[in-house]
C-alpha positions as CSV (number, residue, x, y, z in Angstrom):
1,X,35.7,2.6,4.5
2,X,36.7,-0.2,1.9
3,X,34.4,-2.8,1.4
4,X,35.7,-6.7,1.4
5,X,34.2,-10.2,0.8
6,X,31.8,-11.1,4.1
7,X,34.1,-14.2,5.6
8,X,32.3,-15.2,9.1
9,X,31.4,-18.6,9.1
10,X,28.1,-20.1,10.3
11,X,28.2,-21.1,14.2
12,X,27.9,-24.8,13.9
13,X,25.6,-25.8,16.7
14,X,23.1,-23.9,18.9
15,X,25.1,-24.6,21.8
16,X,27.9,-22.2,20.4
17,X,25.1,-19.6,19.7
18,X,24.3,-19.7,23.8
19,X,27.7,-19.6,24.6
20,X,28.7,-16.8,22.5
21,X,26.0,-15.0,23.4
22,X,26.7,-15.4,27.3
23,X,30.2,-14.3,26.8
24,X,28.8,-10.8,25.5
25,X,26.6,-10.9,29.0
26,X,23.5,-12.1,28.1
27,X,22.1,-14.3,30.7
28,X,19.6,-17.7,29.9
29,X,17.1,-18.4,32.2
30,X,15.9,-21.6,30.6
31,X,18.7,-22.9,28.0
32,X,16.6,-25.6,26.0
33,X,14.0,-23.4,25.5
34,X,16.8,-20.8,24.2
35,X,18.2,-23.3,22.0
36,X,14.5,-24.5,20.8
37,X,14.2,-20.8,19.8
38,X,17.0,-20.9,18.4
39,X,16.0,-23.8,16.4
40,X,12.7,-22.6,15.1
41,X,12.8,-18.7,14.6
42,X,17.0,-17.7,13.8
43,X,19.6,-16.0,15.5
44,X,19.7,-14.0,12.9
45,X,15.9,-13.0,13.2
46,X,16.0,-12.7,16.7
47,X,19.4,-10.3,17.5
48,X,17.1,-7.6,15.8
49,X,15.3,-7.3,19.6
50,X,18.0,-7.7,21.4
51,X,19.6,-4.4,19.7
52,X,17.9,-2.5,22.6
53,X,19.8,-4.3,25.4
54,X,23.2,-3.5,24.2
55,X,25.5,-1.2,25.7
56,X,28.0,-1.2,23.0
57,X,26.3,-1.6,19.7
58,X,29.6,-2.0,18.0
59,X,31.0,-5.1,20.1
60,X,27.4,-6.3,20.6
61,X,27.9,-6.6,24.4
62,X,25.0,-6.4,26.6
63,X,24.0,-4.5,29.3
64,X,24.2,-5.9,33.1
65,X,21.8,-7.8,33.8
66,X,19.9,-8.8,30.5
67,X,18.4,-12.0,30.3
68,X,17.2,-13.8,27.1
69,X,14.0,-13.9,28.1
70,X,13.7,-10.1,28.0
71,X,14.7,-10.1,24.3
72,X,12.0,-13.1,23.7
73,X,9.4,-10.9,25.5
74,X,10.0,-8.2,22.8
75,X,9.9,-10.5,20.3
76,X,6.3,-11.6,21.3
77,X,4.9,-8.2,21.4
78,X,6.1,-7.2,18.0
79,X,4.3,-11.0,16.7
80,X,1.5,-10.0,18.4
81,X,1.7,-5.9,17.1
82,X,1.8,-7.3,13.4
83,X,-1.6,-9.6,13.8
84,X,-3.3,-6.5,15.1
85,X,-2.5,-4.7,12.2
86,X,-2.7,-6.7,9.3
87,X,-6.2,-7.5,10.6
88,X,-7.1,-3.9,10.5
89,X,-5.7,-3.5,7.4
90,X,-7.8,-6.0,6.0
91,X,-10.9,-4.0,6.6
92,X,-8.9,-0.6,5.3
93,X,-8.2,-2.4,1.9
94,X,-11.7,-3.9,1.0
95,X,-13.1,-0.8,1.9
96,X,-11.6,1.4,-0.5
97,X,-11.2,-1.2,-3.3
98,X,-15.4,-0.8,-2.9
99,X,-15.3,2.9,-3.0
100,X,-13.2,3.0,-5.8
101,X,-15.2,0.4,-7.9
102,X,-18.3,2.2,-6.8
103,X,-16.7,5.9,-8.0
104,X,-15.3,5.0,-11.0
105,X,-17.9,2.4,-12.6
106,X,-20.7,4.9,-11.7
107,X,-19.2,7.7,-13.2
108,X,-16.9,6.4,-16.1
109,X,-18.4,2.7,-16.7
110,X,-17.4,-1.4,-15.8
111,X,-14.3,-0.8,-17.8
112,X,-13.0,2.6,-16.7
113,X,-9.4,1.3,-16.2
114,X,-9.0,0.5,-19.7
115,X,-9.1,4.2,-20.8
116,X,-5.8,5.6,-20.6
117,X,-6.7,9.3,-21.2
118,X,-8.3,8.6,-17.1
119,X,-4.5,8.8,-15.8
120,X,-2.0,11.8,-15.2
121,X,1.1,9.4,-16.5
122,X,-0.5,7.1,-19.0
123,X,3.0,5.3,-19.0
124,X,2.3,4.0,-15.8
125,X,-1.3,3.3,-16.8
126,X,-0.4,1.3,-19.6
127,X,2.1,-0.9,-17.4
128,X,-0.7,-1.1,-14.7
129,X,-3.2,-2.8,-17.7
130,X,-0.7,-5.2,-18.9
131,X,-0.4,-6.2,-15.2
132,X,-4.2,-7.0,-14.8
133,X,-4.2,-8.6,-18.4
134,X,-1.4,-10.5,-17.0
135,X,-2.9,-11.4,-13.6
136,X,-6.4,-11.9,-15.3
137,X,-4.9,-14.6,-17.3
138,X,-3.4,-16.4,-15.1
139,X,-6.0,-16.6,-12.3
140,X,-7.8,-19.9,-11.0
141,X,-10.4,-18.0,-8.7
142,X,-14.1,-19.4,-9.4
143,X,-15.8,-15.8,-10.2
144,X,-12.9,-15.3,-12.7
145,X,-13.0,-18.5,-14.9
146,X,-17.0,-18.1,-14.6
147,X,-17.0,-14.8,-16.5
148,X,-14.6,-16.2,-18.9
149,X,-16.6,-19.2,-19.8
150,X,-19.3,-16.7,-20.3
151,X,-18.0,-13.4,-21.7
152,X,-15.8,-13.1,-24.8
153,X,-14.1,-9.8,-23.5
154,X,-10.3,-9.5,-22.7
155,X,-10.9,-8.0,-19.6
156,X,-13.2,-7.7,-16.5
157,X,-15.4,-5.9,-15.1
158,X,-13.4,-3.4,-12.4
159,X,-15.6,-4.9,-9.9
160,X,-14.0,-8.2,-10.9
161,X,-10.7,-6.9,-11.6
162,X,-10.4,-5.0,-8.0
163,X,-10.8,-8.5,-6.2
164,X,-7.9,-10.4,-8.0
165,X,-5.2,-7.3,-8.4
166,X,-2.8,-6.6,-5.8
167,X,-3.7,-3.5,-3.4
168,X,-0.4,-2.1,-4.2
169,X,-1.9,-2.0,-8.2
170,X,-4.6,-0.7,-7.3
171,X,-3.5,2.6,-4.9
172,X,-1.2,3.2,-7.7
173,X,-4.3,3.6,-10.2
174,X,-5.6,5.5,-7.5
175,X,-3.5,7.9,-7.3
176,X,-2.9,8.5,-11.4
177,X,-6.4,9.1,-11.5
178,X,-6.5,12.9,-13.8
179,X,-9.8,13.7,-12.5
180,X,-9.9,15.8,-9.2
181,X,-13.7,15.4,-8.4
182,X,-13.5,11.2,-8.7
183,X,-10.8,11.3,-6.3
184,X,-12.2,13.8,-4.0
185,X,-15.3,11.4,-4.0
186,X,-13.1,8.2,-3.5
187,X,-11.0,10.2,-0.7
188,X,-14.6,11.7,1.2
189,X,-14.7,8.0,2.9
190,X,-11.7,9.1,5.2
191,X,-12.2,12.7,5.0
192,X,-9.0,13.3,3.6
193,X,-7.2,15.5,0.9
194,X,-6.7,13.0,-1.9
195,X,-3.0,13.6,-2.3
196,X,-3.0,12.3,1.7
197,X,-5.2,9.5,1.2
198,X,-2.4,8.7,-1.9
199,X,0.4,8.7,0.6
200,X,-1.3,6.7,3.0
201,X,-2.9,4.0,0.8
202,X,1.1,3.8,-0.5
203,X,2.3,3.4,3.8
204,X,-0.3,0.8,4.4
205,X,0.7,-1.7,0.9
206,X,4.0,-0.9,2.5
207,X,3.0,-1.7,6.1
208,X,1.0,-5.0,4.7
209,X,4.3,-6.4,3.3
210,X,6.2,-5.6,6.0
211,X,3.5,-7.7,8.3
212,X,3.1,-10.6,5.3
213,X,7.3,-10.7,5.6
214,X,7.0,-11.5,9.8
215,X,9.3,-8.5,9.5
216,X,10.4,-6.4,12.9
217,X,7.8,-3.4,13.5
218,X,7.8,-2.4,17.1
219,X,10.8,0.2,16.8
220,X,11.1,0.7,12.6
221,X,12.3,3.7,11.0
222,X,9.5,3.1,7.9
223,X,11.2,4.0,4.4
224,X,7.9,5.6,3.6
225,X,6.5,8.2,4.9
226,X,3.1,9.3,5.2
227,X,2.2,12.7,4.4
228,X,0.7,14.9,8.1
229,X,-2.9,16.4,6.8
230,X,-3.0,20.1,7.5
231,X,-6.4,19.2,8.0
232,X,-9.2,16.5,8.1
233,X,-12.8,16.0,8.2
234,X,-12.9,13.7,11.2
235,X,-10.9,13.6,14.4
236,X,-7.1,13.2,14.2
237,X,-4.0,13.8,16.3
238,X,-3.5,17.4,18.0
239,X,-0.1,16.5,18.8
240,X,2.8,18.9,17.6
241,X,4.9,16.4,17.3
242,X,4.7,13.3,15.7
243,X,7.3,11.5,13.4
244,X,5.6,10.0,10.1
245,X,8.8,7.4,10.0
246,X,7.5,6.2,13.4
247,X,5.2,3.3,14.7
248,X,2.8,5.7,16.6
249,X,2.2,7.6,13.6
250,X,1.4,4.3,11.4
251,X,-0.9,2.9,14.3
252,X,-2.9,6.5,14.4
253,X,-3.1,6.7,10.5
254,X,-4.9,2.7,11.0
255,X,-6.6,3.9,13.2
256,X,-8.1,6.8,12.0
257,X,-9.1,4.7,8.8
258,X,-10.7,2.0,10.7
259,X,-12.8,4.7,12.8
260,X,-14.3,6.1,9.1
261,X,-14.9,2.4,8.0
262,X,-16.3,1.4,11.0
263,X,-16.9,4.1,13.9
264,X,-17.3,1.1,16.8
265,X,-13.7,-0.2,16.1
266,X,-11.8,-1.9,18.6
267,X,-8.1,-0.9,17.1
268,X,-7.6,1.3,20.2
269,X,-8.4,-1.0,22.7
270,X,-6.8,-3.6,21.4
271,X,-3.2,-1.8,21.3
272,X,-3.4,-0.3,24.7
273,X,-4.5,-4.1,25.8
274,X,-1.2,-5.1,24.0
275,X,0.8,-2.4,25.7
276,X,-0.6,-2.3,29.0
277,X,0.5,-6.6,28.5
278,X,4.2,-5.6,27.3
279,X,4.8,-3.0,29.8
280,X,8.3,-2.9,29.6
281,X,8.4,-2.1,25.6
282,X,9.9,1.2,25.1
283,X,6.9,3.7,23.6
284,X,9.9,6.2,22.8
285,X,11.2,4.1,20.3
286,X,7.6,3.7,18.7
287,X,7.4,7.8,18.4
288,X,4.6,7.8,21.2
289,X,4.8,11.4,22.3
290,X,4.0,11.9,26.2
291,X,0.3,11.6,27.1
292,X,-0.7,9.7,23.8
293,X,-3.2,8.4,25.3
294,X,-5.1,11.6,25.8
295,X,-5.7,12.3,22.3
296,X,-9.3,12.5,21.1
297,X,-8.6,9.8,18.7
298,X,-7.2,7.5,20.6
299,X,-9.6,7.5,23.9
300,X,-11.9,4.9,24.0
């Protein structure tokens, strides 16, 4: 197919939206509080939930029936799907930017991501140190100006330098660490082979910016995927099939974290109280196999 110059002009009142919308048989319930919508989250935005309600995906008609409230309802429950996560994640990140300073200061020293010889690709190594020089430089936080008023050296501390660098920087280091046994130790706080834990510190950075974006969740194909452990220390999925693209996956791989971090959790509640809410949500889109809920890992 030859590509050509995108031409469609911008519908020019909200009123046109509703209307255009309606002839493709979508139904409105309440129109000002359509148009409001309309007004304070984007057309463009919203038609990613109402994907699901079409018949024909190429004409964008709907199927009988639909009303906009429907799509809005979706909406909602992806909203509230990303708070859930991104406040587990939270947790997930500070934990292992502890066990990491803990590891690699104990055994290496305050400084141990100034030696290059520590990495696999010391390319990537160098780049990441230029990066906290950079970031060190230009922060305002209190603990980091302190230590500069006080200490001559160009760099921090890593237990200084974990708090100020992105997460993203610092699975990265993570996984170009050389030594086997470090990461072995790092990794024994999720009972996890180290080259898993790599993948799914990379998903969750992934996930987090996803969430930090107010991007669609609830039915994503995820660009990364998570590598399935042949094996773990603690409880995981018995499923035979699970999709590591898929939303089930990501919310089990959360979970699983937040049950080493902190074994009284409330993840799992918390999404089958959001489910059991959004009842109409289709878990097939998600990748929830049949009988999810009876996993070990997910009962209560």
């Amino acid at each position: 197919m030859s590509k050509a110059p995108y031409s469609k002009p911008a519908l020019s009142s909200y009123a046109d939206i509703i209307n255009k919308l309606k002839s493709r048989g979508l139904s409105f319930t309440n129109e000002d509080k359509a148009i409001h919508l309309f007004e304070v989250i984007s057309y463009y935005r919203l038609s990613g939930y109402w994907f699901p309600f079409l018949k024909d995906k190429k004409e964008h008609i709907f199927k009988d029936g639909v009303d906009f409230e429907a799509v809005f309802n979706l909406y909602k429950f992806d909203r509230e799907l990303r708070k859930i996560i991104i406040g587990e994640l939270e947790k997930i990140e500070i934990a292992f930017r502890t066990k990491i300073d803990f590891v690699m200061s104990n055994a290496i020293g305050p400084f141990w991501y100034k030696d290059i010889s520590l990495f696999s690709n010391q390319e990537h190594a160098v780049t990441a140190l230029e990066i906290v020089k950079s970031e060190f430089k230009r922060s305002k936080e209190d603990f980091v100006q302190a230590f500069k008023a006080k200490y001559t050296d160009e760099y921090p501390p890593s237990w200084i330098m974990l708090e100020f660098s992105s997460f993203g920087l610092i699975s990265r280091m993570f996984g170009n660490l050389r030594n086997s046994e470090q990461k072995k130790e790092i990794s024994s706080l999720a009972g996890l082979h180290p080259k898993v834990l790599e993948s799914w510190l990379r998903s969750i950075v992934h996930i987090r910016n996803i969430c930090a974006h107010h991007s669609r969740m609830w039915n994503r194909v995820f660009g990364l995927s998570p590598k399935i452990p042949k094996s773990t220390q603690y409880t995981w999925l018995k499923s035979s099939y699970v999709d590591n693209r898929k939303m089930f996956f990501t919310l089990s791989m959360i979970l699983y974290l937040s049950m080493q971090i902190n074994p009284k959790c409330t993840f799992s509640s918390k999404v089958k109280t959001l489910l059991n809410k959004y009842k109409s949500v289709d878990l097939r889109a998600m990748g929830f196999p049949e009988n999810w809920y009876l996993e070990d890992l997910w009962r209560d």
